[in-house]
N, CA, C and O of each residue as an XYZ file, in Angstrom:
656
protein
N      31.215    239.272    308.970
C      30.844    240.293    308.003
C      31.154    239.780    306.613
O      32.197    239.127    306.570
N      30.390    239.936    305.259
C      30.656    239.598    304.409
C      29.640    240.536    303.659
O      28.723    241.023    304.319
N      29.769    240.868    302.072
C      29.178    241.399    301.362
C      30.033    241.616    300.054
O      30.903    240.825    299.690
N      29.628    242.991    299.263
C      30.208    243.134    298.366
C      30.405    245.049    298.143
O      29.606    245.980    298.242
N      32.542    244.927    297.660
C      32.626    246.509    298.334
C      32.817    246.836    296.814
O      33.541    245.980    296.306
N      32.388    247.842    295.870
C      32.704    248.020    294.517
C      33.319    249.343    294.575
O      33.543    249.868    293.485
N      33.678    250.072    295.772
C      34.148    251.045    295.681
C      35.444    250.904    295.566
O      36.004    251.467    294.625
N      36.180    250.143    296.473
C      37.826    249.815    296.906
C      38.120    248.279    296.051
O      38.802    247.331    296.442
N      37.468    248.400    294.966
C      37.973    247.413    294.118
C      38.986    245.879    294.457
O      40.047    245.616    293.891
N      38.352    245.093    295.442
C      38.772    244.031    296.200
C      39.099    242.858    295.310
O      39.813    241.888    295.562
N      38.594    243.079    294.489
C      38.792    242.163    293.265
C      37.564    242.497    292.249
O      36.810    243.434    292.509
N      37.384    241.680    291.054
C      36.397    241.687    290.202
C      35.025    241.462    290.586
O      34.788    240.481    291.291
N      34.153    242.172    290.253
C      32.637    241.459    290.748
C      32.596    240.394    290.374
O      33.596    240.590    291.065
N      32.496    239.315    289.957
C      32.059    237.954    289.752
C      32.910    237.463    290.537
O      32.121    236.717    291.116
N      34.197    237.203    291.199
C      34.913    236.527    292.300
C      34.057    237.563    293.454
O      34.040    237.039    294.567
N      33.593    238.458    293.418
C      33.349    239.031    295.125
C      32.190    238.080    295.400
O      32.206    237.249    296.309
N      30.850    238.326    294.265
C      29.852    238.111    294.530
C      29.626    236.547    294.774
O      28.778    236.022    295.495
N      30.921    235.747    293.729
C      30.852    234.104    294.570
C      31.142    233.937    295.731
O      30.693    232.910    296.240
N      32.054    234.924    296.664
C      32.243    234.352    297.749
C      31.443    234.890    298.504
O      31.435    234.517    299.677
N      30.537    235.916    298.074
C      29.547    236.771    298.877
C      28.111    235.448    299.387
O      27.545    235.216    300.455
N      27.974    234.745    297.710
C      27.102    233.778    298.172
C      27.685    232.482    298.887
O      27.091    231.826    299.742
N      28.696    232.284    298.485
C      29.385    231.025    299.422
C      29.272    231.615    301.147
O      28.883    230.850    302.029
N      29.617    232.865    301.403
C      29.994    232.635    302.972
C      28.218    232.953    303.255
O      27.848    232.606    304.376
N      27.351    233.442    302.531
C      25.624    233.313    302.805
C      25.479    232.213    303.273
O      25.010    232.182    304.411
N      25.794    230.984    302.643
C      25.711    229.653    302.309
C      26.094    229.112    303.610
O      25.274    228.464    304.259
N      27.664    229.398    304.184
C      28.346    228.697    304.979
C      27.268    229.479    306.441
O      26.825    228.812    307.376
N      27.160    230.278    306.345
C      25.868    231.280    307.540
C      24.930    230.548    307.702
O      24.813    230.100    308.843
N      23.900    230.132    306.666
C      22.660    229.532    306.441
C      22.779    228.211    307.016
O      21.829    227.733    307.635
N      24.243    227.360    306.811
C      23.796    226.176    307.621
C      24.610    226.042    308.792
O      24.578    224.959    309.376
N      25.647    227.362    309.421
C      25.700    227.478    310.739
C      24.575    228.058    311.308
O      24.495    228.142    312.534
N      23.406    228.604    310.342
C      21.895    228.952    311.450
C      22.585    230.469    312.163
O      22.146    230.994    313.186
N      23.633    230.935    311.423
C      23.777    232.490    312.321
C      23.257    234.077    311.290
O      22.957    234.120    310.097
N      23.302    234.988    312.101
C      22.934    235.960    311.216
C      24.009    236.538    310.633
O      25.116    236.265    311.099
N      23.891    237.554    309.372
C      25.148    238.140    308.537
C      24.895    239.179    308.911
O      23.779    239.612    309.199
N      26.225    239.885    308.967
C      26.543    241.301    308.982
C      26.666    241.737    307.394
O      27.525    241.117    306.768
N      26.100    242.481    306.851
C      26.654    242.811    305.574
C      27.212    244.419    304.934
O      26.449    245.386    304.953
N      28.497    244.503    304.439
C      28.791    244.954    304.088
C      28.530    245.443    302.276
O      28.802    244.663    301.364
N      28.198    246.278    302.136
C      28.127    246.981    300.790
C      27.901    248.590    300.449
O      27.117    249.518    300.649
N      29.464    248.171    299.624
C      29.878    250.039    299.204
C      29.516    249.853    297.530
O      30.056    249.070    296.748
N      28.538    250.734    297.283
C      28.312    251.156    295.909
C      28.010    250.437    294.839
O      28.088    250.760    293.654
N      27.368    248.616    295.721
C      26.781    247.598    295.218
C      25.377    247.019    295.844
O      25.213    245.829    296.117
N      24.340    248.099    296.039
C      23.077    248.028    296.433
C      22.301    247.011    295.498
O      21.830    245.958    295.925
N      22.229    247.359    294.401
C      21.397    246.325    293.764
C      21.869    244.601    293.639
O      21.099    243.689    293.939
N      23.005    244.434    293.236
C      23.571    243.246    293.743
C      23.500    242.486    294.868
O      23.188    241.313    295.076
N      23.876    243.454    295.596
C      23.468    242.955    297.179
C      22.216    242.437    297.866
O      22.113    241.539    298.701
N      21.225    243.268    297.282
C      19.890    243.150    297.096
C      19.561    241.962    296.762
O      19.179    241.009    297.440
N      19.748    242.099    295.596
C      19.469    240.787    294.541
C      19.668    239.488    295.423
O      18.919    238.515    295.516
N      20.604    239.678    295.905
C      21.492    237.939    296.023
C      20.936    237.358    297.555
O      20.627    236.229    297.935
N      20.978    239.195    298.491
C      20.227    238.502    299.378
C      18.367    238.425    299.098
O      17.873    237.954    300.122
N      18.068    238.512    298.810
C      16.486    237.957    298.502
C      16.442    236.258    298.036
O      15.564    235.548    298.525
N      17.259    235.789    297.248
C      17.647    234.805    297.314
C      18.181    233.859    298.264
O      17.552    232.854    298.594
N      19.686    234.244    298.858
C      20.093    234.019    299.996
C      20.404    233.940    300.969
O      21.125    233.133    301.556
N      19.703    235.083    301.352
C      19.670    235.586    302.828
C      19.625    234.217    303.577
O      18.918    233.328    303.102
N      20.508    233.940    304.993
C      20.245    232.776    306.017
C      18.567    233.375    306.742
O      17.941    234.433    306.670
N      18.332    231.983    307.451
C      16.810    232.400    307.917
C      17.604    233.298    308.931
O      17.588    234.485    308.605
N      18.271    233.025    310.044
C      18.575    233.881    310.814
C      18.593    235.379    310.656
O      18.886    236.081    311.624
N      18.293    235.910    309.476
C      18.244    237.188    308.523
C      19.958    237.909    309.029
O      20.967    237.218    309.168
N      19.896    239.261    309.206
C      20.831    239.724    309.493
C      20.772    241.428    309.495
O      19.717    242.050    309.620
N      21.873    241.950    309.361
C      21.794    243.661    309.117
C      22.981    244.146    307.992
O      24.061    243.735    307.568
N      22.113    245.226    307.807
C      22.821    245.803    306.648
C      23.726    247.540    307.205
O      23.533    248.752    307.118
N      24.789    246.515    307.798
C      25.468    247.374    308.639
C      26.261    249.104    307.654
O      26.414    249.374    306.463
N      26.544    249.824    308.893
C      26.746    251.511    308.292
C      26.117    251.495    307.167
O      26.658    251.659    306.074
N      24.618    251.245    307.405
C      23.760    251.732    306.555
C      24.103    252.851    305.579
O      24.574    253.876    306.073
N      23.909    252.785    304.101
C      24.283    253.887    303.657
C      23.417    254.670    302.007
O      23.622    255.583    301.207
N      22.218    253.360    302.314
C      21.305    253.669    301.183
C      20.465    254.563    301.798
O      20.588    255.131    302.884
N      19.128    254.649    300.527
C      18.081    255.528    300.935
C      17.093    255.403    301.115
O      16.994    254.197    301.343
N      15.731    256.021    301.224
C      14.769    255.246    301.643
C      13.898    254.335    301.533
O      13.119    253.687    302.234
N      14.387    254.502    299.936
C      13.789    253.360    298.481
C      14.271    252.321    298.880
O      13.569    251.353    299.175
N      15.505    252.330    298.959
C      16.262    250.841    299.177
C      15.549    250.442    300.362
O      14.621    249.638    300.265
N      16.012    251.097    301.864
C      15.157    250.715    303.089
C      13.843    249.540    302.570
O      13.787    248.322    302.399
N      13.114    250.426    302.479
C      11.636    249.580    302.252
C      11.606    248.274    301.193
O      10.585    247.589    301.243
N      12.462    247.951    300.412
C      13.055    247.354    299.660
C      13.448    245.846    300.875
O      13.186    244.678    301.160
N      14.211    246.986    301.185
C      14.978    245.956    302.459
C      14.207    245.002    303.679
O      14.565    243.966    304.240
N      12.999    245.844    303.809
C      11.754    245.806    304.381
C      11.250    244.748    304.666
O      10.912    244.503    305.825
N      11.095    243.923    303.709
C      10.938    242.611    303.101
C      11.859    241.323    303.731
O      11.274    240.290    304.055
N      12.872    241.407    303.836
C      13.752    240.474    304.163
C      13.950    240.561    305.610
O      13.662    241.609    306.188
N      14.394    239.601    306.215
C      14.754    239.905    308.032
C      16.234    240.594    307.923
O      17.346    240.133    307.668
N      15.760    241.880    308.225
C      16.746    242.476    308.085
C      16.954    243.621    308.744
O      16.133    244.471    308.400
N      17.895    244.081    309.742
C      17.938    245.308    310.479
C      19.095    246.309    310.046
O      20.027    246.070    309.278
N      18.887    247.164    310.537
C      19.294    248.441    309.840
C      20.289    248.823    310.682
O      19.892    248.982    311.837
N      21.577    249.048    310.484
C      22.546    249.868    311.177
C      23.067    251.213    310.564
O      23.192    251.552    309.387
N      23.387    252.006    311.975
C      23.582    253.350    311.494
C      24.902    253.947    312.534
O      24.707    254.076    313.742
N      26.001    254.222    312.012
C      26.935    254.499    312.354
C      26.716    256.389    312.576
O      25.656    257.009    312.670
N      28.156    256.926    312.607
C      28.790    258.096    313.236
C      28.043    259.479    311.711
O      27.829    260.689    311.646
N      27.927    258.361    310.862
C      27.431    259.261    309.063
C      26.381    259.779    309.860
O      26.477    261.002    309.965
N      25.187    259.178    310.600
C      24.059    259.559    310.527
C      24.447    261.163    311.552
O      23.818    262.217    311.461
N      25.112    261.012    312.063
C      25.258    263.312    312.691
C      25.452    264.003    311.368
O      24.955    265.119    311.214
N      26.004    263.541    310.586
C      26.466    264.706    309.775
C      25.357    264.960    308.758
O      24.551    264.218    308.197
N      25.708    266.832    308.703
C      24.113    267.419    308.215
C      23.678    267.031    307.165
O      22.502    266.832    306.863
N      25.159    266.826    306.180
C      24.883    266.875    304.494
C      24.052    265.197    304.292
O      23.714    264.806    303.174
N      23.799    264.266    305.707
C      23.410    263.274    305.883
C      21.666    262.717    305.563
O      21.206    261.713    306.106
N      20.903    263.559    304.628
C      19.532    263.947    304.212
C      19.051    262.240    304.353
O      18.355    261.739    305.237
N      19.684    261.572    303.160
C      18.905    260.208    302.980
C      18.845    259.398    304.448
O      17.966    258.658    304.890
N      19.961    259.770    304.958
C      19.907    258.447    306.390
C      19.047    259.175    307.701
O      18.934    258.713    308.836
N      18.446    260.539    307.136
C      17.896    261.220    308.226
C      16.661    260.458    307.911
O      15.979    259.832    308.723
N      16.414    260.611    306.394
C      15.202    260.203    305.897
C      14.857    258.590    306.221
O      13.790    258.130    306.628
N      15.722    258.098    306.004
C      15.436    256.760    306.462
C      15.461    255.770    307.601
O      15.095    254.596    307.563
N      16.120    256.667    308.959
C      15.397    255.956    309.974
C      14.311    256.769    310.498
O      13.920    256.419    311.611
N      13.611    257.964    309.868
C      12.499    258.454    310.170
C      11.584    257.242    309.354
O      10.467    256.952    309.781
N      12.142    256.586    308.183
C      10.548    256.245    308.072
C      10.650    254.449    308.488
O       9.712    253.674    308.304
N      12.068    254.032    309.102
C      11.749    252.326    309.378
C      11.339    252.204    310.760
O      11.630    252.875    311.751
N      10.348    250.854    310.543
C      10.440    251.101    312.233
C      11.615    250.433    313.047
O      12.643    249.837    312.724
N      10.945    250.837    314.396
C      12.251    251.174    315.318
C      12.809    249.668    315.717
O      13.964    249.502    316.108
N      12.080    248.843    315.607
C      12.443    247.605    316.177
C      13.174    246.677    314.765
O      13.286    245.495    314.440
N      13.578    248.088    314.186
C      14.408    246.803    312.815
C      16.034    247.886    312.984
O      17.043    247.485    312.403
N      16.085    249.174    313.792
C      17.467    249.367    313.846
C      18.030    249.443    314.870
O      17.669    249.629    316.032
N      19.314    249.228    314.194
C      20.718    249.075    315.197
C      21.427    250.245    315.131
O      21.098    251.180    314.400
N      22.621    250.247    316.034
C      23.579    251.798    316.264
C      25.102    250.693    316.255
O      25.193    249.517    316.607
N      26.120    251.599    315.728
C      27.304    250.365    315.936
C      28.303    251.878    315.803
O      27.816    252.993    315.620
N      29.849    251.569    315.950
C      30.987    252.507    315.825
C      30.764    252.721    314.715
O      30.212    253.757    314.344
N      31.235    251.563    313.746
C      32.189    251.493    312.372
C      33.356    252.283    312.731
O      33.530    253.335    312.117
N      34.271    251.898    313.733
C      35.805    252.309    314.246
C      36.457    251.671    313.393
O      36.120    250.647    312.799
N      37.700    252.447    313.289
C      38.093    253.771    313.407
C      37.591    254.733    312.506
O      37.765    255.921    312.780
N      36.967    254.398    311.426
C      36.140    254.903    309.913
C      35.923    256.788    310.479
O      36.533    257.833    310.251
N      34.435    256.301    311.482
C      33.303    256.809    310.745
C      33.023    257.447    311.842
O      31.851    257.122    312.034
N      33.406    258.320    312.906
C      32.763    259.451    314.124
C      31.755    259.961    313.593
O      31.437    260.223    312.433
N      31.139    260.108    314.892
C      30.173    261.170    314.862
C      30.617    262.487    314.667
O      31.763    262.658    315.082
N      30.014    263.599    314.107
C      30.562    264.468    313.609
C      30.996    265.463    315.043
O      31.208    266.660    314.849
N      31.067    265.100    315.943
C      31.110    266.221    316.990
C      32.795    265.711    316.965
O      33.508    266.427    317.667
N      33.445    264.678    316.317
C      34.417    263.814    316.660
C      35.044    264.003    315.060
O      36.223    263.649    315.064
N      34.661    264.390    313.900
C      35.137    264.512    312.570
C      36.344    264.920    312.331
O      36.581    266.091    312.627
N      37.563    264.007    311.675
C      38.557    264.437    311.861
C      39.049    263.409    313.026
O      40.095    262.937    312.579
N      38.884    263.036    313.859
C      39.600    261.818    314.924
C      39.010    260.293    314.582
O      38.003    259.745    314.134
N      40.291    260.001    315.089
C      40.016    258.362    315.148
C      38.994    258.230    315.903
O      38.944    258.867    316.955
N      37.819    257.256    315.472
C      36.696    256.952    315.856
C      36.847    256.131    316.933
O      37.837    255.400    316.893
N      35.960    256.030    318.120
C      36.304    254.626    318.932
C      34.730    254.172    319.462
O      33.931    255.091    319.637
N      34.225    252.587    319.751
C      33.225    252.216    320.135
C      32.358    253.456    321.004
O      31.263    253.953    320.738
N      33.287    253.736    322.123
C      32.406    255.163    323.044
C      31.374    256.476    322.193
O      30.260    256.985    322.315
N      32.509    256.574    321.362
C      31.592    257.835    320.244
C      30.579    257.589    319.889
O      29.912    258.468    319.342
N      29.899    255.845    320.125
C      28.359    255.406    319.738
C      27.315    256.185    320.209
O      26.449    256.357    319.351
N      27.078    256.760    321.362
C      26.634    257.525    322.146
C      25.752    258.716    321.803
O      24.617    258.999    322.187
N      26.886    259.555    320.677
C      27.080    260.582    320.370
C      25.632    260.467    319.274
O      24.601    261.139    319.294
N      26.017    259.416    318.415
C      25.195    258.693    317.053
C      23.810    258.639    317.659
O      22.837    259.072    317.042
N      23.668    257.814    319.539
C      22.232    257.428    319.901
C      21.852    258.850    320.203
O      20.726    259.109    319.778
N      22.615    260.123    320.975
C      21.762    261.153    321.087
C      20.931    261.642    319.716
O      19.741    261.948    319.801
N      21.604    261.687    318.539
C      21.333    262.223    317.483
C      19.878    261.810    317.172
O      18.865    262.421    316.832
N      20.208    260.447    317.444
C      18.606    259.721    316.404
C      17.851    259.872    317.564
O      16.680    260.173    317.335
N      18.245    259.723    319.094
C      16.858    260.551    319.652
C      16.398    261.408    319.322
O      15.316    261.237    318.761
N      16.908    262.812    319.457
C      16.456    263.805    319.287
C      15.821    264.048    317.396
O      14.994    264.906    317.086
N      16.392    263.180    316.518
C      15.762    262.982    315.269
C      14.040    262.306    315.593
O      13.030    262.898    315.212
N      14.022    261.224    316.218
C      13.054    260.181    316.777
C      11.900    261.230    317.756
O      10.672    261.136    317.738
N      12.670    262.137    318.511
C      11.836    262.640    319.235
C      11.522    261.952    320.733
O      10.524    262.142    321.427
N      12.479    261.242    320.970
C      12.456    260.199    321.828
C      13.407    260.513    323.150
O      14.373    261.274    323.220
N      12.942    259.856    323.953
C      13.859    259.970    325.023
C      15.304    259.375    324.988
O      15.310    258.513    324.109
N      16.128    259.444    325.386
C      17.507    259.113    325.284
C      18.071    257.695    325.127
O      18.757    257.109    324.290
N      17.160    257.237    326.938
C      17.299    256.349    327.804
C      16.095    255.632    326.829
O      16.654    254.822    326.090
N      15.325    255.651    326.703
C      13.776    255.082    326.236
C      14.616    254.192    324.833
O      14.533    252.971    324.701
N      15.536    255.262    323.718
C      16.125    254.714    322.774
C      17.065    253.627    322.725
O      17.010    252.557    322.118
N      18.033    254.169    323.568
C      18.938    252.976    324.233
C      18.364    251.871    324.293
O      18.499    251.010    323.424
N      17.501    251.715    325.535
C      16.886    250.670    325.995
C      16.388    249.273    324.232
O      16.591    248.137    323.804
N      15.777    250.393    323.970
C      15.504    249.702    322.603
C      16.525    249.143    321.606
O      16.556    247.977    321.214
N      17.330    250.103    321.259
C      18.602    249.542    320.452
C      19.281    248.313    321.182
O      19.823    247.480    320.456
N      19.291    248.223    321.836
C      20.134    247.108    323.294
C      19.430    246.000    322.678
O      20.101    245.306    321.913
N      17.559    245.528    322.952
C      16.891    244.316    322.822
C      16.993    244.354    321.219
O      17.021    243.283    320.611
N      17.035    245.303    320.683
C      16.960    245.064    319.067
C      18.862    243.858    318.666
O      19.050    242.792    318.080
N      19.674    244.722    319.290
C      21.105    243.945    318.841
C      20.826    242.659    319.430
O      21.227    241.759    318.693
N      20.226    242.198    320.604
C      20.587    240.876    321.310
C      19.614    240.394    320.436
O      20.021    239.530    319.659
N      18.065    240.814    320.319
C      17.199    240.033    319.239
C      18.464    239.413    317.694
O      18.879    238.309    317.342
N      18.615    240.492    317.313
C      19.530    240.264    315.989
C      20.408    239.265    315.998
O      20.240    238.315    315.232
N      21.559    239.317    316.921
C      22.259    238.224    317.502
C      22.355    237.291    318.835
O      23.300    236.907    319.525
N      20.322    237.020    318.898
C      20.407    235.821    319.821
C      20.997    235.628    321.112
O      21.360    234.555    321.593
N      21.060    236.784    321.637
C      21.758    237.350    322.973
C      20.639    237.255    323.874
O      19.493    237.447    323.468
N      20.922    236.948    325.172
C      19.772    237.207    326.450
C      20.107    238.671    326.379
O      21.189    239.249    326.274
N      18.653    239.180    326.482
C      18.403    240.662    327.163
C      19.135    240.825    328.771
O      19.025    241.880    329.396
């Protein structure tokens, strides 16, 4: 995982964003994909990966932009993760935005101990509560449960080069 967090002030932007492109760098010629992290540095992030994204592309994990950005994102090999945020109601933009990506660019992950699904708000989060996140975006999707699963599964091993 690597990116850039401007919320929890990790250091100065110009030291984050060098090592943001250095560990791109060190990705690009191990040939693996990035996980990326970014709190409240969308356009930066943006920026740097359009530039340096590894070919292996990657995801732009606990998704937390909107739908502008999405399609933005669109462009680059890049899949979409959506944590325990996406149950909760006041959650408009991330409803909005895996209604409009398609399905074979997102992922589902914990973000433990963070981020439950809201049936879980208030407790320590754990990998199992993922579940909770895939019923949601079915029934958002309109989709069958099992049908979704199935999909999220070949989408993560696609992403990280896993046998189905």
């Amino acid at each position: 995982e690597t990116g850039l967090d401007y919320c929890k002030k990790y250091g100065d932007k110009r030291s984050q964003i060098e090592l943001f492109i250095k560990q791109l760098d060190i990705a690009s010629k191990a040939n693996v994909p990035v996980i990326i992290h970014n709190r409240e540095a969308g356009k930066d992030v943006l920026d740097i990966l359009k530039e340096r994204l590894p070919k292996a592309g990657g995801v732009l994990h606990c998704y937390s932009e909107d739908e502008v950005y999405a399609k933005k994102a669109l462009r680059l090999p890049l899949y979409f993760s959506f944590a325990g945020n996406l149950t909760y109601r006041n959650a408009r933009n991330l409803h909005d935005t895996v209604l409009s990506l398609p399905l074979d660019r997102i992922v589902v992950e914990s973000e433990s101990p963070f981020m439950p699904p809201s049936v879980f708000r208030g407790q320590r989060n754990m990998p199992c509560n993922t579940v909770e996140t895939v019923k949601f975006m079915a029934e958002m999707l309109e989709m069958d449960i099992e049908e979704l699963a199935a999909l999220l599964w070949k989408n993560s091993c696609k992403l990280f080069r896993l046998p189905e």
